[in-house]
DOFIZA-592383 format. One record per residue: residue number from 1; residue in three letters; x, y, z of N, C-alpha, C, O in turn. Coordinates in nm, 4 decimals. Example, Ala and Ser with C-alpha at 12.3 -4.5 7.8 and 13.67 -1.06 7.14 Angstrom:
REM residues 2
{site 1, "ALA", {1.3190, -0.5690, 0.7800}, {1.2300, -0.4500, 0.7800}, {1.3200, -0.3300, 0.7800}, {1.4236, -0.3319, 0.8465}}
{site 2, "SER", {1.2850, -0.2250, 0.7080}, {1.3670, -0.1060, 0.7140}, {1.2900, 0.0030, 0.7870}, {1.3409, 0.1138, 0.8039}}
***
This chain:
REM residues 66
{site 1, "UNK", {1.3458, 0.0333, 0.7156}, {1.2456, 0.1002, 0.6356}, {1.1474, 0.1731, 0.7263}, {1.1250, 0.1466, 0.8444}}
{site 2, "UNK", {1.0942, 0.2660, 0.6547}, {1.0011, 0.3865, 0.7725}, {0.8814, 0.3477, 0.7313}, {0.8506, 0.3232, 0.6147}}
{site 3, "UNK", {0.7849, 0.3390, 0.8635}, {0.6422, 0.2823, 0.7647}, {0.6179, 0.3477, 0.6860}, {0.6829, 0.4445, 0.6465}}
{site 4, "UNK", {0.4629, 0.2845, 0.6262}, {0.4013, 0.3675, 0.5093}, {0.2922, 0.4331, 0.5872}, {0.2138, 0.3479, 0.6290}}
{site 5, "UNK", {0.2702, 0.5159, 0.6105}, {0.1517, 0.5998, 0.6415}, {0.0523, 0.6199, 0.5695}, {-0.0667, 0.5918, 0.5841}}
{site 6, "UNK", {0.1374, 0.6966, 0.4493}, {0.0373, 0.7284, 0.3018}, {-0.0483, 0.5910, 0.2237}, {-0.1400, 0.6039, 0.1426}}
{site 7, "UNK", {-0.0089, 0.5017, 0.2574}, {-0.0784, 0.3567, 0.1967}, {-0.2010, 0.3036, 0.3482}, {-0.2924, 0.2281, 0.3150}}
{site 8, "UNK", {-0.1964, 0.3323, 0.4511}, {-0.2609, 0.3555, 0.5210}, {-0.4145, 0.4996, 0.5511}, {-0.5253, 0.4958, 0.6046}}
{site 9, "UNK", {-0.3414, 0.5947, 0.4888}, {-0.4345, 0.6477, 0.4710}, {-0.5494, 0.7220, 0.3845}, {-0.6517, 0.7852, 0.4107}}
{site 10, "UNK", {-0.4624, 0.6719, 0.2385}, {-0.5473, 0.6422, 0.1264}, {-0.6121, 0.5412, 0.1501}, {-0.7333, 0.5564, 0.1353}}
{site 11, "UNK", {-0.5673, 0.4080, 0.1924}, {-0.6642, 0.3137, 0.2346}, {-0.7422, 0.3023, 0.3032}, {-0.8156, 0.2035, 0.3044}}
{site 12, "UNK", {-0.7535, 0.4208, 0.3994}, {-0.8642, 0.4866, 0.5297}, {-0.9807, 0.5600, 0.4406}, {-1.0999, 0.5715, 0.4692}}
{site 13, "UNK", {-0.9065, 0.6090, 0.3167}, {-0.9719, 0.7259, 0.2352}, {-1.1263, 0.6509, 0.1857}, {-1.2426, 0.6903, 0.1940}}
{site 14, "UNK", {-1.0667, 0.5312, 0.1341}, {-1.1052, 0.4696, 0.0634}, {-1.2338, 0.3599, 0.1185}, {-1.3012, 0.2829, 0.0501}}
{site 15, "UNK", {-1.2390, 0.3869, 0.2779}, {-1.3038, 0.2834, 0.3167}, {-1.2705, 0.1198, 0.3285}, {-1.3596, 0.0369, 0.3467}}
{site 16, "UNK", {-1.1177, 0.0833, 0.3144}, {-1.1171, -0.0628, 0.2771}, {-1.0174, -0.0917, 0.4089}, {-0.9610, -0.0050, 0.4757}}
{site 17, "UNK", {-1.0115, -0.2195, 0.4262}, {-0.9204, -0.2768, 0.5363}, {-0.8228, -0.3499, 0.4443}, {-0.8196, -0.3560, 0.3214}}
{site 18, "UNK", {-0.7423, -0.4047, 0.5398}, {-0.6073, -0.4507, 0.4626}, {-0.6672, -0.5510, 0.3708}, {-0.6742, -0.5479, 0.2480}}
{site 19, "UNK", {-0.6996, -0.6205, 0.4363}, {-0.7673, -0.7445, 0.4115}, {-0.8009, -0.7188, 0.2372}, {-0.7334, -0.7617, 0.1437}}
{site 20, "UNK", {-0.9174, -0.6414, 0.2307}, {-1.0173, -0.6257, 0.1372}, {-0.8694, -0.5709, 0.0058}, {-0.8451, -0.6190, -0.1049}}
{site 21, "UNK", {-0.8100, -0.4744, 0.0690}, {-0.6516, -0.4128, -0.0362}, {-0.6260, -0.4904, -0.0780}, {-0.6416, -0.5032, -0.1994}}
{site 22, "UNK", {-0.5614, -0.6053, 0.0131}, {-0.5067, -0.7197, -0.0194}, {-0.5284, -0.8482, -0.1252}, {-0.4424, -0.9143, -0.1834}}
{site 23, "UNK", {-0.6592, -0.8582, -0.1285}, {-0.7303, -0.9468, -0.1930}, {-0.7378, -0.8321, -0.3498}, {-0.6705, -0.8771, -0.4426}}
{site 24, "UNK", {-0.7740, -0.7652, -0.3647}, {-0.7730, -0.6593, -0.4764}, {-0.6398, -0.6428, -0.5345}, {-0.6239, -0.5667, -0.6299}}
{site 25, "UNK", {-0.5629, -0.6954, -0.4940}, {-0.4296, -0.7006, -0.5474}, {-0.3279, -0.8102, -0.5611}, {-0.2238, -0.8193, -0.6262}}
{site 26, "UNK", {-0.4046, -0.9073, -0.4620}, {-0.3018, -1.0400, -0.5066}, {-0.2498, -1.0768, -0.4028}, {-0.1974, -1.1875, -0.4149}}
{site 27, "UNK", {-0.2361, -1.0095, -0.2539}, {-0.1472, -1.0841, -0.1654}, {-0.2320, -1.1100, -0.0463}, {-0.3539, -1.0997, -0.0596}}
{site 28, "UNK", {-0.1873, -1.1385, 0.0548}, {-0.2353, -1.1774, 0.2135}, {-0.2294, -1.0733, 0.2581}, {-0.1413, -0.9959, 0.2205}}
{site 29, "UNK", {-0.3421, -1.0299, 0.3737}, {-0.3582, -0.9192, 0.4158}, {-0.1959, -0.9388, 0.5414}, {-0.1768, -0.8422, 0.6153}}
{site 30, "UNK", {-0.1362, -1.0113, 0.5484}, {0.0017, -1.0279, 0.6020}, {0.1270, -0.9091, 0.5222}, {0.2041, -0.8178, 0.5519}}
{site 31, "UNK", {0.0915, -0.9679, 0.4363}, {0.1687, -0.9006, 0.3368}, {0.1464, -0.7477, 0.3455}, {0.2324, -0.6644, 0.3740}}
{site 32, "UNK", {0.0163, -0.7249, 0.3162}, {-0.0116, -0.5958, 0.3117}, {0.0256, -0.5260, 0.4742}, {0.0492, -0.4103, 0.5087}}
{site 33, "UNK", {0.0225, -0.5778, 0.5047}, {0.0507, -0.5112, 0.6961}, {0.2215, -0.5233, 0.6986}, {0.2649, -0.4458, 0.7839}}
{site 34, "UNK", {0.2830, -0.5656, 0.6595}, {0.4110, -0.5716, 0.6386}, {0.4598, -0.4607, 0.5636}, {0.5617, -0.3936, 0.5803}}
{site 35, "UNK", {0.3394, -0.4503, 0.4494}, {0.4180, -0.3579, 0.3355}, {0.4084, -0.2214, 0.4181}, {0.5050, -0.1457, 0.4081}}
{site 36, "UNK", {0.3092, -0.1858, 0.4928}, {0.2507, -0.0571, 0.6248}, {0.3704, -0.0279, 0.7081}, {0.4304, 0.0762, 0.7346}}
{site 37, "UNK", {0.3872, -0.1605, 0.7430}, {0.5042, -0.1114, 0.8770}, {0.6325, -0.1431, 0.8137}, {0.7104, -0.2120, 0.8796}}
{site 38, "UNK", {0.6757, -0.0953, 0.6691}, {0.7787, -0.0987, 0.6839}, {0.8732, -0.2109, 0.6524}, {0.9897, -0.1921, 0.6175}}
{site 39, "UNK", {0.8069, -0.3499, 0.6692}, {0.8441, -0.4564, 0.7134}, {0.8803, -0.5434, 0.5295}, {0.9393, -0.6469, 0.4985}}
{site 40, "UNK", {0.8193, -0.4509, 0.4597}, {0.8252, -0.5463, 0.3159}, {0.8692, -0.4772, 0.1960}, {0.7747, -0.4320, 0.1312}}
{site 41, "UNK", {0.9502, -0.4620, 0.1615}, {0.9816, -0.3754, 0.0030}, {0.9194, -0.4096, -0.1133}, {1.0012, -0.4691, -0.1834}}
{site 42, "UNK", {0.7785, -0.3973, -0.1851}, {0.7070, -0.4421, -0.2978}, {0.7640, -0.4417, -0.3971}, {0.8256, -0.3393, -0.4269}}
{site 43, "UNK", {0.7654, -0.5591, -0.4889}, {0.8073, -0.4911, -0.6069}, {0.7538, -0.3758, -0.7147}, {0.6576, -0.3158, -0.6665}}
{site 44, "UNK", {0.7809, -0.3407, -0.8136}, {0.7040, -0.2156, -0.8442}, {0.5666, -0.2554, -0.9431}, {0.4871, -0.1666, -0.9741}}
{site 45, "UNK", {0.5511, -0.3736, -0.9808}, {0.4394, -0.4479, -1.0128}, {0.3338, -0.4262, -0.9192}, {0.2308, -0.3654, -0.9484}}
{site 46, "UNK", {0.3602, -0.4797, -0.7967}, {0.2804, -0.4743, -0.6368}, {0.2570, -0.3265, -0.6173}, {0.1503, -0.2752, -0.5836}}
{site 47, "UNK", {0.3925, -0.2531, -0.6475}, {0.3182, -0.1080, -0.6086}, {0.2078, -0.0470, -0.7355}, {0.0934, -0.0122, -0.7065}}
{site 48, "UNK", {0.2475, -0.0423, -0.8397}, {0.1348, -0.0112, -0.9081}, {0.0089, -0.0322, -0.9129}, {-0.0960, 0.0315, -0.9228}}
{site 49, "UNK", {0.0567, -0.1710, -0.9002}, {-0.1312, -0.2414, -0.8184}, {-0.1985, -0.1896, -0.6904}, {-0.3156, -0.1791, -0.6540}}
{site 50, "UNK", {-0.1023, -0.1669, -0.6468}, {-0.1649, -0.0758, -0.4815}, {-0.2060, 0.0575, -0.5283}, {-0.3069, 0.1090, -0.4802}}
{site 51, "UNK", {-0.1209, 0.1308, -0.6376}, {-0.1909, 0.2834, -0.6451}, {-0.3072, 0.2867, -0.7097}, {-0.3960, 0.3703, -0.6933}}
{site 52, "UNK", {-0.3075, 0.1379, -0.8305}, {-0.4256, 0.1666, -0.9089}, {-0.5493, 0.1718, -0.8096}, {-0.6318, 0.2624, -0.7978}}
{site 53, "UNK", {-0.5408, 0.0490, -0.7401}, {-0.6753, 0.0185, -0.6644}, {-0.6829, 0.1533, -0.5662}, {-0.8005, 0.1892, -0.5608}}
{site 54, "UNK", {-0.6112, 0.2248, -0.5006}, {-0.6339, 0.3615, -0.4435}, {-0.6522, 0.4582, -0.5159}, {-0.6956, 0.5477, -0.4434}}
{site 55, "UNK", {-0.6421, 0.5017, -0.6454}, {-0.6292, 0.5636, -0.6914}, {-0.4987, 0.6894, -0.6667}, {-0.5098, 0.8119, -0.6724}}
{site 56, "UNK", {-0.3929, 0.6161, -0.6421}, {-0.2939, 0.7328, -0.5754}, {-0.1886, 0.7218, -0.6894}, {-0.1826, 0.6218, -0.7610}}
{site 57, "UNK", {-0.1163, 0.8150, -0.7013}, {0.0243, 0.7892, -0.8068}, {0.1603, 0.7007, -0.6860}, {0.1514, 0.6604, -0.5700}}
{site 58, "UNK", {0.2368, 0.7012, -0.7531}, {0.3368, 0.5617, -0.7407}, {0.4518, 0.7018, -0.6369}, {0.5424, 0.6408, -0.5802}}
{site 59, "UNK", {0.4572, 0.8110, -0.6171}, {0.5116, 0.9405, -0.5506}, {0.4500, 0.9237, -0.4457}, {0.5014, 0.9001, -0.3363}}
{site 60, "UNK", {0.3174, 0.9358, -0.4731}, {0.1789, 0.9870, -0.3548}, {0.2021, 0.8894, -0.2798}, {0.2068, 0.9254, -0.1622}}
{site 61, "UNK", {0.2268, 0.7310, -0.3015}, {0.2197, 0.6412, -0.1993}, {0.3917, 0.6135, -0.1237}, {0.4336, 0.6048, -0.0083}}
{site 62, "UNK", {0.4553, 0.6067, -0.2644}, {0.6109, 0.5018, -0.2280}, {0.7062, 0.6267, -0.2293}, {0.8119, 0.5955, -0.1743}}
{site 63, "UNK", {0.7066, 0.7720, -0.2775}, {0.7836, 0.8675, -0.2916}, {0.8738, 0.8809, -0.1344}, {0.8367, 0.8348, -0.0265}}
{site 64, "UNK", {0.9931, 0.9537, -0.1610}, {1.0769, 0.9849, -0.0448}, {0.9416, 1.0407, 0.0019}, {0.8236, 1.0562, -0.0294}}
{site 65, "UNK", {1.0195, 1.0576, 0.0818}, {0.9690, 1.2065, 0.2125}, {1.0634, 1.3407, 0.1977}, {1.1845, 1.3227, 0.2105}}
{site 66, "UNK", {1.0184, 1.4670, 0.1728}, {1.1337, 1.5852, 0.1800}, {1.1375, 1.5987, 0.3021}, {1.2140, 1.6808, 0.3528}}
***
C-alpha cells in the first residue's frame, strides 16, 4: 500500500496531530500512523469517520491517484 499523504495533510490543514484524529474517531493514534504509512487498510466506517472529522470527501482522502 502507498502512504496516505492526503490524510496527513488535511490533518496538517486542520491543526490536529494523530493523536487528537485518533481519539475523534475511535482508534489509537497507532492505528492512525499505520493508516498514513500505508501500513493499515480502514474499513469504510473508519474512513468516513476520518473524512467527517476533516472535512474531506471519501475521493479527497482514500481515492486512486491518476
Amino acid at each position: 500500500m502507498a502512504k496516505n499523504i492526503a490524510i496527513k495533510i488535511a490533518r496538517a490543514e486542520k491543526d490536529l496531530t494523530q493523536a487528537a484524529l485518533a481519539e475523534a474517531v475511535g482508534i489509537s493514534r497507532q492505528t492512525m500512523n499505520a493508516i498514513e504509512q500505508g501500513e493499515y487498510n480502514p474499513s469504510i466506517k473508519l474512513c468516513r469517520a476520518i473524512c467527517k472529522v476533516l472535512g474531506k470527501s471519501l475521493d479527497e482522502l482514500f481515492g486512486e491517484e491518476n
